[in-house]
Every structure is written in C-alpha cells, then in structure tokens.
N, C-alpha and C positions, 0 to 999 in steps of 0.2 A: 545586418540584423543586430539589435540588443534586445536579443532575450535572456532569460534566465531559466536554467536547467539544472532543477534539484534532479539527483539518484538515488531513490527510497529502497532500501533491503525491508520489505515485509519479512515477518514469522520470525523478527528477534526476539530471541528468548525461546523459541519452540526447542532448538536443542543445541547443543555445545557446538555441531557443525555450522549453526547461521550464526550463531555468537563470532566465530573464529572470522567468520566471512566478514562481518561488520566490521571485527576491529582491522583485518588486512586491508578490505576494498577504502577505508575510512582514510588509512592510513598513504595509500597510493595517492590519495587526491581526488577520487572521480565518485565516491561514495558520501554525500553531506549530510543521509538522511537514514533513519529508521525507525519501525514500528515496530513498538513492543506490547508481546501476548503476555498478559497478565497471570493466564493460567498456562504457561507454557513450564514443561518442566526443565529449564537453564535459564529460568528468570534470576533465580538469585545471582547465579554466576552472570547474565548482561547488566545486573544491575551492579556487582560489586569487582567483577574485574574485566570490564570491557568499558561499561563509560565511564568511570573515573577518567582509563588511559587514552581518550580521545574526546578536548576537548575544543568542543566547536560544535560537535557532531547535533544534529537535530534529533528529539527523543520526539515520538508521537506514541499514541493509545492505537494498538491494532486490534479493534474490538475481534473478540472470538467468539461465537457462539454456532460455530459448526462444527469443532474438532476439539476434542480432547473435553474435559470437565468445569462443571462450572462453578464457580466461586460462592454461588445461594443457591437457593432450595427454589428452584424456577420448574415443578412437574410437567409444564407447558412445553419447554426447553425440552426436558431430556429423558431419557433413560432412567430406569429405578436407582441406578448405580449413579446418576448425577452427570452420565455421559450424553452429551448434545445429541440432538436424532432429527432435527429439521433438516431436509435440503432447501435449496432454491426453493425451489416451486411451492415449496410447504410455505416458505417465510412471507413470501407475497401475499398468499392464502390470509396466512393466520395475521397478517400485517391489518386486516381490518376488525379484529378481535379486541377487544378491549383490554380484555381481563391476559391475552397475551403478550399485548404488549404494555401493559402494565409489569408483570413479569420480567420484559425482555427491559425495560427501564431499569427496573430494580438490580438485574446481571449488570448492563453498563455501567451502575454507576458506582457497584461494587471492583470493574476492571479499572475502571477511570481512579478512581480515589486509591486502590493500591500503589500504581503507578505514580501517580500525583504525591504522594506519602515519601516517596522514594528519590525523585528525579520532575528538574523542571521538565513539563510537554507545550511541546509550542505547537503540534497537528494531531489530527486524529483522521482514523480511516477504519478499516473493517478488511476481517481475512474472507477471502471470494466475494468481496464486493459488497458486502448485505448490504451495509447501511446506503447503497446507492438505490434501495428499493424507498420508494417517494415518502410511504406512509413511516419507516423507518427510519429514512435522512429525516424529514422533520425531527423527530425526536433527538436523533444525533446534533443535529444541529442546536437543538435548544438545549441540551447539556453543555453543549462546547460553548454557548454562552454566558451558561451558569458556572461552567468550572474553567471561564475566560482561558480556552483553549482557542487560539486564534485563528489556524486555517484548517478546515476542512478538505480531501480530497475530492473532484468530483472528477468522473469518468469518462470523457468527450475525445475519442479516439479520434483523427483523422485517418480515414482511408488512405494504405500507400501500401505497395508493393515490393518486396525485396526480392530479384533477379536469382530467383532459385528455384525449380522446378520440385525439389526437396521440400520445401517449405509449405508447398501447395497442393502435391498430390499425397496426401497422408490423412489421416483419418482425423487427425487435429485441427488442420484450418477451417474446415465447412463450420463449424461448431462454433469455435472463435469468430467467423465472422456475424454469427447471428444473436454474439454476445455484446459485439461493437452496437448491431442495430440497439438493441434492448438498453444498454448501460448508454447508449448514445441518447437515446427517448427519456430514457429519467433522467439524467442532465439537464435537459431543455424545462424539465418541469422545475428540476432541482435550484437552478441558479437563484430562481425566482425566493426559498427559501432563504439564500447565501446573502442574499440583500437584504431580507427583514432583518438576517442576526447582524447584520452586518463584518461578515468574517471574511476570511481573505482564500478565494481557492483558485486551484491552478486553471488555464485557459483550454489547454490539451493533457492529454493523457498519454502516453507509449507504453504499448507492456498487455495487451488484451487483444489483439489482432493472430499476435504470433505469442501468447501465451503458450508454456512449454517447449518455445524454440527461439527465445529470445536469445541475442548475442551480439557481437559489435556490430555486424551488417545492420541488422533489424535498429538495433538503435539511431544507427547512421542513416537509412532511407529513412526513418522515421521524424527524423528532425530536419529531413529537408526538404520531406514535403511540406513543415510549417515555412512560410512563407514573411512571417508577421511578427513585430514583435509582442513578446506575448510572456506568460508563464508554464512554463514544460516538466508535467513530473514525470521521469522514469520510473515506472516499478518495478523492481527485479524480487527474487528469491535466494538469493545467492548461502550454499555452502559453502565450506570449506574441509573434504576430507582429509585424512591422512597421507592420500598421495589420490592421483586425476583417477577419477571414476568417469564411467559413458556416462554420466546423468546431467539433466538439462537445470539441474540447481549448480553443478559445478561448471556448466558453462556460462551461467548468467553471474558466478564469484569471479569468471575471466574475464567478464566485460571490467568490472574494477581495476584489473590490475592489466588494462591495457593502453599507452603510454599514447601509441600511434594513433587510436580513440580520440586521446585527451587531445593530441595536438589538433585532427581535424575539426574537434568541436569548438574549439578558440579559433581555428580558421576560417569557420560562419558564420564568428560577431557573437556567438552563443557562450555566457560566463556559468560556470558551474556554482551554482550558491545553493548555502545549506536556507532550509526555511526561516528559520529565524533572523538571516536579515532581509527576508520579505515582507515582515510581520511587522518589523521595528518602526 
C-alpha cells in the first residue's frame, strides 16, 4: 500500500484535558491533525500554548453547534441563554428551512473567522457529524471555498470487524452501525458537492463504527480492511487527565502514544501525514 493516514483529535479547545491530549499524542508522532471548537472554553489556551509548541501539527475549524454556546444571536440555534438545543434529527429537519439556515451560515462564519484571526486552518469538519448532513455540507463546503479552507472531511466508513465479542454485545454498536449506514448515504451524495468546490477530502473514514470504543485494535482492523491506496482520516477524541481514568477519551489519548501502533502502521506501506501536505 501507499496510503496516507492523518490522526484528527476532535473537540481541541473544548477543554484543557483535549488541549494536553494534542500537544502529547502530536508530540509522540502518531497525532498530525486537529480541530478546533471556536466556542470551546480552552480555546484561548489551544490557541496560545499548545500550537505555537507543535509545529507542523494541522489546525482545522470543528464547527459546533450542538454543545456548549454560540458566538451570535442564532434564536433558531439555541436556548434563550444562547446554549445550542438542536439534535441530530432536528438539524436534518430544519436543514430545509431557509431562514435556519441562514442563521446556522451566519454561526459558521463567525467560528471560521475567529479561528482564521488566530491560526492558519488548512480542514474543516463539524463536532457529531452535522455538516455531513447533504443540505448542510453544501453550505460547509461553499465557505470552505470562500475562506480557501482546502479539505473538507467526509464520512465513508468501511465495514470491518474487531475480534472482540466486547465491542459488540453492548449497547453502543447497534447504534453506531446505523450511523455508518446514514453518514455512509450522505457521502455518496456529498462527493459530488467535493468536486464543484473543488477541495480535497479523505477517501475513508475510521472512528464511527466503534465510536466510544475506539483504541489501537479498532484502528489496526480498521486500516486493513482498506485495501487500496487511498486517503484515511482517523478521528479520535483523545484527553489527557491527571493520571488513567476508565474513560473511552483517555483510551483514544493511548492510541497516540502507542509506539507498537506506529510501527505496524509503516509495516502496511501506510505513512502517517498531517493534512496540510495533502493539500500542497
């Protein structure tokens, strides 16, 4: 194989735990990529003492508008308090609304331009997915080529199996695999959008099958059942507490800083690169 495989930490910036995760998993080698939440409360600290001291590292816009507040006055969006109140299911809904998403324009381009004010972004993506919803990537995508933001993520899981009976009888997988069908369906609409802007996005996706049980296994079956060479984003979530908690964000900080990982993913012909020299 010669593929290339970026490792995205979503939710930089949300709090000084994913800050800490960036700058360690960045620094082991096996982390080239992250996205940063505009209204996350440890943006100032990703922005002034995490990417300064790691450079290389890919900065993207992780659009947010499911969690935490929003940067304008979007009533559509949120709570009287300015706190997001769409789920899923709402955002498809209201994704044929004009007058909402005019609104949810206006939030993007107030996340995009803070970020952009701050730090070169060479990707953009969305925290749980949104902008993989069709009427919404359009949009995304026509920002990203008005604020010549180069690749887009899209969502195209391949089907594969990690050898754990753990991983499957839980109340987590049935879920996740009906998130593969859905984010795998707008993909197939999506690409078609990815060619008018002309932007650059990954071929596969890892990181939505076994959402919340991601870990080196999941990543390793994950990349061999691609066959092809191709472009491969990881997405992880990765914290970093004060010392190992049970939590499935400080297992996905371990995928970064595991060595034996890194070796077998250069032993499949697979080079770890950050985005931006996919972009160049």
């Amino acid at each position: 194989m010669n593929s290339k495989l970026v490792i995205n930490a979503d939710d930089f910036g949300l709090s000084e735990y994913f800050n800490r995760a960036v700058y360690a998993g960045f620094h082991s080698g096996l982390l080239s990529a992250a996205s940063l939440c505009a209204n996350g409360e440890a943006f100032d600290s990703a922005v002034n003492d995490v990417i300064p001291n790691c450079e290389g590292l890919s900065v993207g816009v992780h659009l947010n508008v499911m969690e935490g507040k929003s940067l304008t006055n979007v009533p559509l969006l949120t709570q009287d308090d300015g706190t997001f109140q769409n789920g899923y299911i709402s955002l498809i809904l209201k994704s044929y609304n004009k007058e909402f998403m005019a609104q949810l324009e206006q939030e993007f381009r107030a996340q995009i331009e803070k970020i952009q004010a701050v730090v070169k972004v060479d990707h953009i993506d969305s925290h749980v997915h949104t902008h993989a919803i069709p009427n919404i990537f359009r949009l995304v995508a026509k920002l990203a080529d008005e604020y010549k933001i180069p690749y887009i993520r899209t969502q195209y899981e391949k089907m594969y199996f990690v050898p754990s009976l753990m991983k499957h009888l839980n109340f987590k997988y049935p879920p996740n695999i009906l998130k593969i069908i859905l984010l795998n369906t707008f993909t197939i609409i999506n690409r078609g959008v990815v060619k008018q802007y002309n932007l650059k996005t990954n071929d596969y996706l890892i990181g939505v099958g076994y959402t919340g049980m991601m870990d080196d296994k999941t990543l390793e079956y994950g990349l061999k059942a691609i066959k092809k060479d191709c472009i491969i984003e990881t997405l992880i979530h990765p914290c970093k507490f004060d010392a190992p908690v049970d939590d499935s964000h400080w297992t996905e900080y371990m995928i970064t800083q595991n060595n034996d990982l890194k070796n077998k993913i250069q032993n499949m012909g697979i080079q770890i690169s950050n985005i931006t020299s996919l972009v160049e």
